[in-house]
C-alpha positions as CSV (number, residue, x, y, z in Angstrom):
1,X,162.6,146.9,109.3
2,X,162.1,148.8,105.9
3,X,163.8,151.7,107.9
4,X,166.7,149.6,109.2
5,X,166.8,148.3,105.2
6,X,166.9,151.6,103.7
7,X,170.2,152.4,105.8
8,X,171.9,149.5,105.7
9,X,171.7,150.0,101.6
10,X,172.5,153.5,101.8
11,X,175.7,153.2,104.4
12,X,176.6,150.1,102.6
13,X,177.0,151.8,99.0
14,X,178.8,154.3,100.0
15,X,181.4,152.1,102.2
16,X,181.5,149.7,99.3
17,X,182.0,153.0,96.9
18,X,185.0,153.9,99.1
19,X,186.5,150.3,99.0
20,X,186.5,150.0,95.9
21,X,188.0,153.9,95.0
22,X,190.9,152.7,96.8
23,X,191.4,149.0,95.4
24,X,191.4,150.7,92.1
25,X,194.1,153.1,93.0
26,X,196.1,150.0,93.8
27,X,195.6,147.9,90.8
28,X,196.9,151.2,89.8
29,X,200.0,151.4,91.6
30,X,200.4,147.7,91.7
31,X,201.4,148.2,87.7
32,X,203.2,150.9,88.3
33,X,205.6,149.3,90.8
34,X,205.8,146.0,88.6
35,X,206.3,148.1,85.3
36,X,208.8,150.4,87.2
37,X,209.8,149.1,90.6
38,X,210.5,151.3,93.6
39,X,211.6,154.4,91.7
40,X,208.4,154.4,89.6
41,X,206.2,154.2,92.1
42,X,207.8,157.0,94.5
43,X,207.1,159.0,91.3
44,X,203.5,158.1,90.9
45,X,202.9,158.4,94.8
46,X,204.2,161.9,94.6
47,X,202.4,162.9,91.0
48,X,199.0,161.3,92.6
49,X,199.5,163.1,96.2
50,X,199.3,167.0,94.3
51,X,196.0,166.1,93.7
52,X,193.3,167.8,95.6
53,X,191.1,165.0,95.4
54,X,190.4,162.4,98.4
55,X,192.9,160.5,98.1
56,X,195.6,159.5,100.4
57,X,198.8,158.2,100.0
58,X,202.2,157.6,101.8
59,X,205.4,155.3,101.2
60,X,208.2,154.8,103.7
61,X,211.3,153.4,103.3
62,X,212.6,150.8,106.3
63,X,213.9,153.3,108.9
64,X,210.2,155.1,108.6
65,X,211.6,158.1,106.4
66,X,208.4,159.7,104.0
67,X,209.9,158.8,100.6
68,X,206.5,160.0,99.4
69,X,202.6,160.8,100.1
70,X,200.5,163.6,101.9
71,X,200.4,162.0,105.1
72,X,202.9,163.5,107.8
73,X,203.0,160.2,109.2
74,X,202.6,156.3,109.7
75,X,198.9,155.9,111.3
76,X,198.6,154.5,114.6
77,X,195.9,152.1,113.9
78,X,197.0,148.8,113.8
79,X,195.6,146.8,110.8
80,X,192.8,143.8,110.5
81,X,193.6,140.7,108.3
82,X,192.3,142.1,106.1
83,X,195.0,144.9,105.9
84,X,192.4,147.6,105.8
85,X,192.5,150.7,108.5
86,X,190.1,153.2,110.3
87,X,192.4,156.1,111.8
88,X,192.2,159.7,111.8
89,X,194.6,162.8,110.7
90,X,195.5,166.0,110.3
91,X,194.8,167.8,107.2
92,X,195.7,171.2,106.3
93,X,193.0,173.8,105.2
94,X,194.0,177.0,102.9
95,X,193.6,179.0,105.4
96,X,197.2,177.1,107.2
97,X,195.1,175.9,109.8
98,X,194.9,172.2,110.4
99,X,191.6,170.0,111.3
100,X,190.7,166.6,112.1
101,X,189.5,164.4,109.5
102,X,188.4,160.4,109.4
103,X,189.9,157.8,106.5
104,X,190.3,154.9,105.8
105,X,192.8,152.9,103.9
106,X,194.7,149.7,103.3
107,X,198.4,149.4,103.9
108,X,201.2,146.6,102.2
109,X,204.7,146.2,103.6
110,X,206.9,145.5,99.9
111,X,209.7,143.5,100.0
112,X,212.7,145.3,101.7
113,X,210.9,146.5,104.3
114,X,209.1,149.5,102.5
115,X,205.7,150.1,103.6
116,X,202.8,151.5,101.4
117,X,199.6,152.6,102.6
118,X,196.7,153.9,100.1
119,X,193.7,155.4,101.4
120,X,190.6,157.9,101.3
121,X,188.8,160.5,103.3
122,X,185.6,159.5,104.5
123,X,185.0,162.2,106.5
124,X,182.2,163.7,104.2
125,X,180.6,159.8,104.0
126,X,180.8,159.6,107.9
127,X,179.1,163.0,108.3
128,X,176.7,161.8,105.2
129,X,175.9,158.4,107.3
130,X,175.5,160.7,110.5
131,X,172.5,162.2,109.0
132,X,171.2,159.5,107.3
133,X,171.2,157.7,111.0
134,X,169.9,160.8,112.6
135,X,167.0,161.5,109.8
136,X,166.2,157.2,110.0
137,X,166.1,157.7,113.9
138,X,163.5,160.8,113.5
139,X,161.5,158.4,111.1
140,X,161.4,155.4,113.2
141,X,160.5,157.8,116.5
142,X,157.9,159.7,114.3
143,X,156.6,156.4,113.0
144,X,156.8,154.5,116.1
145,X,154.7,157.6,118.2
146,X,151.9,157.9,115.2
147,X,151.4,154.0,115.0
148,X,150.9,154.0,118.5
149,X,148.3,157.6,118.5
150,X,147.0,155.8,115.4
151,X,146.5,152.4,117.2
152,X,145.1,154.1,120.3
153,X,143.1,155.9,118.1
154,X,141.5,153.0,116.7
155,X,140.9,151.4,119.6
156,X,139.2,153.7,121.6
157,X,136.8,154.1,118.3
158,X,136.6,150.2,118.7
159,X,135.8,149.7,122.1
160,X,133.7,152.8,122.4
161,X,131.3,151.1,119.2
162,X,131.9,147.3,120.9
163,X,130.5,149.1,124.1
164,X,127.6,150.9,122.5
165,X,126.6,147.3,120.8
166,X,126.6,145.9,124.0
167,X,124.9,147.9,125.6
168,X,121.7,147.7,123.0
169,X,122.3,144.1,123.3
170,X,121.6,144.0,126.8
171,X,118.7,146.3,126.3
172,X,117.3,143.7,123.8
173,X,118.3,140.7,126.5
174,X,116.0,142.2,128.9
175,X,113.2,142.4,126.6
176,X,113.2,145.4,124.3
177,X,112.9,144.0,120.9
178,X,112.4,147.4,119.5
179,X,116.2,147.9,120.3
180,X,118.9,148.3,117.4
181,X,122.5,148.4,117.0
182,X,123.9,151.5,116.1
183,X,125.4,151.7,112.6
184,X,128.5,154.4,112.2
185,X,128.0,154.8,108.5
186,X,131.6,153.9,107.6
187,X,130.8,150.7,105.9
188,X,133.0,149.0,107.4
189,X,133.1,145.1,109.2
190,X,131.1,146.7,112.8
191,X,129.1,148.0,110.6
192,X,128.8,145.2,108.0
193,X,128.2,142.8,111.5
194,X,125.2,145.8,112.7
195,X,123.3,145.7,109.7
196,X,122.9,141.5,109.3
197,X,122.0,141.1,113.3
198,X,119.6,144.2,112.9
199,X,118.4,142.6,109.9
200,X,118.2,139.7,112.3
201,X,116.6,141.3,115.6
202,X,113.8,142.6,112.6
203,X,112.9,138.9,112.0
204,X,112.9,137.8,115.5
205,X,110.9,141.0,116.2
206,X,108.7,140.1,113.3
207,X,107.7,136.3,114.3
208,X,107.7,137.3,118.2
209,X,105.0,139.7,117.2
210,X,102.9,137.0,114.8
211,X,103.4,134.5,117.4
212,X,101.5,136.9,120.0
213,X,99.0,137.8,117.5
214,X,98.8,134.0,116.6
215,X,98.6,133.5,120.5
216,X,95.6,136.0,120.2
217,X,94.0,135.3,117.4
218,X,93.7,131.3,118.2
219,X,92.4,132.4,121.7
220,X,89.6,134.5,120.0
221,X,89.0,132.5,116.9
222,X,89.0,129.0,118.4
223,X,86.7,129.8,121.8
224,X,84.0,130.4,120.2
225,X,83.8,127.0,117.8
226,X,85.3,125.3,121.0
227,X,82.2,126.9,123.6
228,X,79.7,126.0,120.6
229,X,80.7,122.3,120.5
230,X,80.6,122.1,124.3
231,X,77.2,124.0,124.7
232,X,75.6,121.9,121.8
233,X,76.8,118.7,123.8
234,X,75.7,119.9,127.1
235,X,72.1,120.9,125.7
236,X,72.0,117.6,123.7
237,X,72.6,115.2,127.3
238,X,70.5,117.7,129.3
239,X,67.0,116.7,127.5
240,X,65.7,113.4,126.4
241,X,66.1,113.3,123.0
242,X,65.3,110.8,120.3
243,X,68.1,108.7,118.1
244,X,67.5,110.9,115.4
245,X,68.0,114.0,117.3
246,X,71.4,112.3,118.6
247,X,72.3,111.5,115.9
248,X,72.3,115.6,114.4
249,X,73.8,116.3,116.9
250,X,76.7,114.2,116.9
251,X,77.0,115.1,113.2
252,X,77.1,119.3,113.9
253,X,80.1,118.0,116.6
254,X,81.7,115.8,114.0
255,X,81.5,119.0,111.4
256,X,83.2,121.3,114.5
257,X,85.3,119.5,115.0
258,X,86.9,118.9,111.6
259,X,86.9,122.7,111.3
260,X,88.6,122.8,114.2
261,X,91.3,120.3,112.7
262,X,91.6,121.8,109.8
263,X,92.7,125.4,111.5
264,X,95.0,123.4,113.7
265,X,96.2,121.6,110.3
266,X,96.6,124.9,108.3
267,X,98.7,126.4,111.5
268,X,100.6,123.6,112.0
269,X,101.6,123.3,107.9
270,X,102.4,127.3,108.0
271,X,104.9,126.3,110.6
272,X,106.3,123.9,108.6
273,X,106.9,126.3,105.9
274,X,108.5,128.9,107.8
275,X,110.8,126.7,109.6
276,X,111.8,125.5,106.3
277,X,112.3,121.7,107.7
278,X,110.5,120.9,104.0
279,X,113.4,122.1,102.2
280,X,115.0,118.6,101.9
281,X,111.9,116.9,100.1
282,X,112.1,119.7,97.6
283,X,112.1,118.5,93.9
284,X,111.4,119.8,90.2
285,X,107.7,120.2,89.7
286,X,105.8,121.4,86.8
287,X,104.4,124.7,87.3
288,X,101.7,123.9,84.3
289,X,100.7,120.5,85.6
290,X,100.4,122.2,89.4
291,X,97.8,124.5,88.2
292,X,96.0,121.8,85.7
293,X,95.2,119.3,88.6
294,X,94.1,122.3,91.2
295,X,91.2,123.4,88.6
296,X,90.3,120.3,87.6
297,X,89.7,119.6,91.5
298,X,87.7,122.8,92.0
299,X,86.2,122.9,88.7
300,X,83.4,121.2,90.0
301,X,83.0,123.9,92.7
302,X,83.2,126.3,90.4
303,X,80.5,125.7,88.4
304,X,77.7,125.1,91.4
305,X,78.7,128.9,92.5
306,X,77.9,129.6,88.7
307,X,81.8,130.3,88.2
308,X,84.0,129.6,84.9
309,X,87.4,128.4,85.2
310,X,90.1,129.7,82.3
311,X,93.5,127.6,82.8
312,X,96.7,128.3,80.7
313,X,99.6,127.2,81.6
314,X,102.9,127.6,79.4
315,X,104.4,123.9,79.1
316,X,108.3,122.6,80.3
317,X,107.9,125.4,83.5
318,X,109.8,123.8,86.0
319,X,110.2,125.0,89.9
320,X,112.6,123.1,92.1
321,X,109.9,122.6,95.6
322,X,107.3,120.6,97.1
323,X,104.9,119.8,94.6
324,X,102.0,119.0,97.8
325,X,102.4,122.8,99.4
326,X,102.6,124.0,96.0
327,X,98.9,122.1,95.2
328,X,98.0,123.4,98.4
329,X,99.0,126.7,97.8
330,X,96.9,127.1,94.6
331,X,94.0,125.4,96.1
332,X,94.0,128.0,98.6
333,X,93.9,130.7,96.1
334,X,91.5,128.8,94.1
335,X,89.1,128.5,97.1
336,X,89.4,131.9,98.2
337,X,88.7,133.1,94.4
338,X,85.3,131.0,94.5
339,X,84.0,132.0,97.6
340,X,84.5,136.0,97.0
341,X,85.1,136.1,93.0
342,X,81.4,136.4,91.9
343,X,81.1,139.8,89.7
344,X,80.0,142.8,91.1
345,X,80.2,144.7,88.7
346,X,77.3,144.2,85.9
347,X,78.2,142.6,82.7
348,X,81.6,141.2,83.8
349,X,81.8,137.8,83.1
350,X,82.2,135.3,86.0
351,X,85.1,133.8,85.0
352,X,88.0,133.0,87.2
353,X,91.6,133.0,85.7
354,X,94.7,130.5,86.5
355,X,98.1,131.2,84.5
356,X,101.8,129.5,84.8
357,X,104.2,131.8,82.6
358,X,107.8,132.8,82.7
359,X,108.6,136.6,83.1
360,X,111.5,136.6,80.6
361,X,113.6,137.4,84.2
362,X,114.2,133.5,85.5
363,X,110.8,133.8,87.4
364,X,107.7,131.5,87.6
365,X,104.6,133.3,87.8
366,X,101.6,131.4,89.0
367,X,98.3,133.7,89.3
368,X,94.8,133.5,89.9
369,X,92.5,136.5,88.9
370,X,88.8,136.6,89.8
371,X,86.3,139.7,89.4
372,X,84.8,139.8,92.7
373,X,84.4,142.7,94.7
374,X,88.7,142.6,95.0
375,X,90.6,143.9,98.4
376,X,91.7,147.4,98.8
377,X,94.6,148.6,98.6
378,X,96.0,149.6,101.8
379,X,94.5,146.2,103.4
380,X,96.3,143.9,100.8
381,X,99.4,143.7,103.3
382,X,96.9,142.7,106.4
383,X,95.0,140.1,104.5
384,X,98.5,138.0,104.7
385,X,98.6,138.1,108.5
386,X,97.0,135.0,110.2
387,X,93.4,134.9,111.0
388,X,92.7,138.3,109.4
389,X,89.3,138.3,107.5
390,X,88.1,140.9,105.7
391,X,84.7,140.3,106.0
392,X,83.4,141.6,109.6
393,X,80.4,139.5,110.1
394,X,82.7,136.3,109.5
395,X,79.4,134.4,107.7
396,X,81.5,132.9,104.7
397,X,83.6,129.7,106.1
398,X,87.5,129.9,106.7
399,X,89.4,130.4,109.3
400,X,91.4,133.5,107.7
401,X,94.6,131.1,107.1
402,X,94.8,130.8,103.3
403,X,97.0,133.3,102.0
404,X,99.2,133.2,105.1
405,X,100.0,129.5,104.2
406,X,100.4,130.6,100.1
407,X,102.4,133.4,101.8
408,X,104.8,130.6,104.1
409,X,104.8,128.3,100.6
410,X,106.1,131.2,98.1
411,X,108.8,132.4,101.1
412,X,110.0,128.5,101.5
413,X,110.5,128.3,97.6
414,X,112.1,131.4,97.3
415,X,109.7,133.5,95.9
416,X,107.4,136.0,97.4
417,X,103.6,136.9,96.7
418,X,101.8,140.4,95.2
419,X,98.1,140.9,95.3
420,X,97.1,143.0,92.3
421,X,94.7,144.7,91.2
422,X,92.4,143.3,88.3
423,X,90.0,145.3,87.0
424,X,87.8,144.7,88.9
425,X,89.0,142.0,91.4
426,X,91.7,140.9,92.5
427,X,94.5,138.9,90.9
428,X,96.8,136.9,93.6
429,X,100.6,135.8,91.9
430,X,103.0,134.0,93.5
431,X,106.7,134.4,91.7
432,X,108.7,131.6,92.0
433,X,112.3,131.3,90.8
434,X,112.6,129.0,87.4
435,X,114.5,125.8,87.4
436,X,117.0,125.9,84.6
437,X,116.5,124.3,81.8
């Protein structure tokens, strides 16, 4: 179309350029002939007619006699309404020799019969137009055979990337999570789409893998409690005991079993968290007041393990989530600080510290430091994992589910978690984006 555009303007100007040569000539004549009459415009025909120029002239009187002109002749062509004419003629080159040439003109019959026809060669805009139409076809072939190579092009490239994701999608349909889709590195919207399901596949990957180890874990971790409570009744029903002997034992059961509960609880709230279904109940809470009411609960604890507790907490902090995994959260960190923050080191004092502050970047940082014997570093990542315990012999209570739940809290609120190290100890944080103010 732009092709088609460009020669209809071009062919156009120069017809309409032509037209309008010849109308002028006529206005021309046209005065002369009303100044003059017949005599003065024979003379003008003939003064205008030496003129090497384009232009074409020729007056006849009634019988058909040349009165004046350089035309031999009356043209054949028969004119339109509009009185204009396409026709062709002889012209005579320098060297006597005659050729064909195009023209176009417009004829008038004046009163008495004489006929006048003005006119112009267009043989050099014909041949002008022939190679515009003949460069404009080129274009339009050469155009029309590289959008298709171009288009082919593409669409091989296309399919052949379509088919490679394919394929590692059916790879990862039958079971091989560790499959990828390939990324061509032009940045482009395949590539765009490769990275976000990759990025996908890596999550799926990631909780197919906790929920075996989960799977695992439970099975090891909740035998042994489960074979306990069974063995304890069995031995207790096997002998005759008295009420008071019952009686302990129902109690160890009771105990069991609310451990038992409470892992199941802890699981069950880390699910909650990750599936984000608690996302709806989410409201402002104060970060400072969060903190406050956790050590005030534990405080107690604290101080029969011969533990201080040092709270600050920077007033107006406000996070937009649930304020009861958020308590939870901190009483998980809080516990876990009590039961492994004793010193180690001699003449550290046994104090453990809980701080709310803003980082000056629109983030909520609540921590808890202790100086307890601390985790290394390369096992800070593991700790986060369900039912991972550091401590091999597994004689301190838990269930190894605390910080993955304050990990599931600080992902549902946006945020993320860092253990640190304290000098001596270990100092948990969980950063938490700031409501604004």
């Amino acid at each position: 179309m732009l092709l088609a555009y460009v020669y209809w303007n071009t062919a156009g100007f120069l017809a309409r350029q032509t037209d309008e040569a010849v109308q002028a000539e006529i206005t021309g004549l046209a005065e002369q002939y009303a100044q003059g009459g017949l005599p003065l415009l024979v003379q003008t025909v003939i003064q205008r007619s030496r003129d090497p120029g384009q232009g074409l002239y020729l007056l006849l009187d009634p019988a058909g006699r040349v009165l004046a002109g350089n035309l031999d002749g009356r043209p054949a062509a028969t004119p339109g309404a509009d009185r204009w004419i396409d026709f062709a003629y002889h012209r005579r080159t320098l060297d006597g020799t005659t050729e064909l040439k195009s023209a176009r003109a417009r004829v008038f019959l004046l009163p008495e019969g004489f006929y006048l026809l003005v006119g112009r060669d267009v043989q050099e805009r014909r041949e002008i137009e022939k190679l515009i139409t003949n460069a404009l076809i080129w274009a339009i072939g050469l155009t029309i055979a590289l959008g298709l190579a171009g288009g082919l092009f593409m669409s091989r490239n296309m399919l052949a990337r379509v088919d490679d994701i394919n394929r590692s999608s059916r790879d990862i349909m039958q079971g091989d999570l560790s499959q990828r889709l390939p990324i061509a590195g032009t940045g482009d919207e395949l590539d765009q789409l490769a990275r976000n399901l990759n990025a996908m596949l890596d999550q799926i990957e990631a909780l197919m893998i906790g929920m075996r180890q989960v799977t695992d874990n439970v099975a090891h971790d909740l035998r042994s409690p489960l074979n306990r409570l069974r063995n304890r009744l069995e031995v207790t029903l096997m002998q005759d005991s008295s009420p008071e002997e019952y009686r302990h034992a129902l109690e160890r059961t009771i105990a069991e079993a609310d451990s038992l509960l409470t892992t199941f609880n802890a699981l069950l709230m880390i699910a909650r968290a990750e599936a984000g279904s608690l996302r709806e109940s989410m409201t402002p809470v104060d970060a400072a007041a969060v903190i406050s009411d956790s050590a005030e609960l534990y405080e107690p604890v604290a101080e029969e393990q011969g533990l201080g507790l040092d709270v600050e907490g920077t007033p107006g902090l406000h996070v937009r989530g649930n304020r009861e995994l958020l308590a939870q959260a901190m009483a998980n960190l809080l516990d876990n600080a009590i039961k492994h923050g004793k010193p180690v080191t001699p003449g550290v004092e046994p104090t453990i510290r809980v701080t709310a502050r803003e980082d000056g970047a629109g983030q909520v940082l609540l921590s808890v430091a202790d100086h307890g014997a601390g985790i290394p570093a390369e096992k800070r990542g593991h700790v986060l994992e369900r039912f991972v315990r550091l401590e091999a012999s597994r004689n301190t209570p838990g269930s190894g589910l605390g910080l993955s739940l304050v990990a599931a809290v600080a992902r549902l609120h946006g945020g993320q978690i860092r253990l640190e190290d304290n000098n001596p100890g270990l100092k948990v944080v969980i950063s938490l984006p700031a409501l604004a103010r």
